[in-house]
C-alpha positions in Angstrom: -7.2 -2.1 -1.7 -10.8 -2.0 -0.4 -13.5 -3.8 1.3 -16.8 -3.6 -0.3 -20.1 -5.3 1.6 -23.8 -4.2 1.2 -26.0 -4.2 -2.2 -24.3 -3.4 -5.4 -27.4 -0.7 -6.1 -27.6 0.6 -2.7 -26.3 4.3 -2.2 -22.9 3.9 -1.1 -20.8 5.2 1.6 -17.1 5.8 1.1 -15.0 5.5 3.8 -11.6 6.6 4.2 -9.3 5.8 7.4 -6.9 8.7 9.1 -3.1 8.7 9.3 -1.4 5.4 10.7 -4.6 3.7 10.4 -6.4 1.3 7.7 -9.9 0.1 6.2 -10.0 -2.2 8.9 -10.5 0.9 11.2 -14.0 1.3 9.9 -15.1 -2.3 10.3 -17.8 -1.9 12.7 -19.0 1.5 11.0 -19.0 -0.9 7.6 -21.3 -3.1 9.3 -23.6 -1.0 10.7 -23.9 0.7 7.5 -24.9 -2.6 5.5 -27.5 -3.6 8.1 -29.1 -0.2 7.0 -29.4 -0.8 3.8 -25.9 0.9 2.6 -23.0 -0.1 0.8 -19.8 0.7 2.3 -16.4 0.8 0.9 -13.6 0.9 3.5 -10.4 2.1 1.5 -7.2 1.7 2.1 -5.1 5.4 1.5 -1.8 4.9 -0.8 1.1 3.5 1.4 -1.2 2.4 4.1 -2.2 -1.3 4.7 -2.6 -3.4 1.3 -2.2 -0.2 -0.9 1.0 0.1 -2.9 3.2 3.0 -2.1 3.6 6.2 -4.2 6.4 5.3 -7.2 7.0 9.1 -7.1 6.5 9.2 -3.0 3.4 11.8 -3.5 1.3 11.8 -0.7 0.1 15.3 -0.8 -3.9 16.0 -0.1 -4.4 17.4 -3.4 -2.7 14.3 -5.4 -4.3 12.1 -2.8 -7.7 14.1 -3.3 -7.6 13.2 -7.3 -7.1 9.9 -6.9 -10.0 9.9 -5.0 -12.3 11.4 -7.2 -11.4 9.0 -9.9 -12.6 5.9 -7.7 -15.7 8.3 -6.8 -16.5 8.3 -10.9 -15.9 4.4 -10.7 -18.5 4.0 -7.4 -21.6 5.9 -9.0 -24.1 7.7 -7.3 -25.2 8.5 -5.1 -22.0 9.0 -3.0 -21.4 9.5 0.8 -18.1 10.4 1.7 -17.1 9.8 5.4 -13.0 10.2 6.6 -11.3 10.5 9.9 -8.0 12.9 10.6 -6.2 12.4 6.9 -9.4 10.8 5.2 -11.2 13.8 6.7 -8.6 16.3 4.7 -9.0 14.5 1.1 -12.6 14.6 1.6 -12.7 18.4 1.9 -9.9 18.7 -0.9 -12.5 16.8 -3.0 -14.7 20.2 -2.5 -14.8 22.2 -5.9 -12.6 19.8 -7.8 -14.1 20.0 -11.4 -13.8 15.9 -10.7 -15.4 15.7 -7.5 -18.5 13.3 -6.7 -22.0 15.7 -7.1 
């Protein structure tokens, strides 16, 4: 689950909440971003908020870090990724994946 606001052709920001937390975490950082001119996508991690749990209860960075890159390919570029505490750790898995976001 994600929320999405700003311009479909803007340069978008992806942003991806910590441990414990949700996309509603980056609400105000969402809107702030879309009164600049951005589009923001606030994502919910797997087995946090509306995101489904893990069938195979795989949660770690790497697997989390893959699944990432795949909705990175679906978002287009250019692509700003922004994460707090957990969101922070998948963004820097993301570095050096064949898959990753250029």
């Amino acid at each position: 689950m994600a929320d999405v606001a700003g311009p479909q052709q803007a340069p978008t920001v992806l942003l991806m909440h910590g441990g414990g937390q949700t996309r509603h975490a980056w609400q105000g950082t969402a809107l702030a971003l879309t009164r600049a001119g951005w589009r923001a996508v606030a994502l919910d991690l797997p087995g946090h908020g509306e995101s489904a749990w893990s069938p195979q209860g795989d949660y770690h960075v790497d697997k989390l870090a893959a699944d990432v890159a795949r909705l990175c390919g679906e978002l287009g570029s250019p692509l700003a990724i922004v994460g707090a505490s957990l969101g922070g750790m998948i963004g820097m898995a993301l570095v050096g994946r064949a898959d990753a976001p250029a």
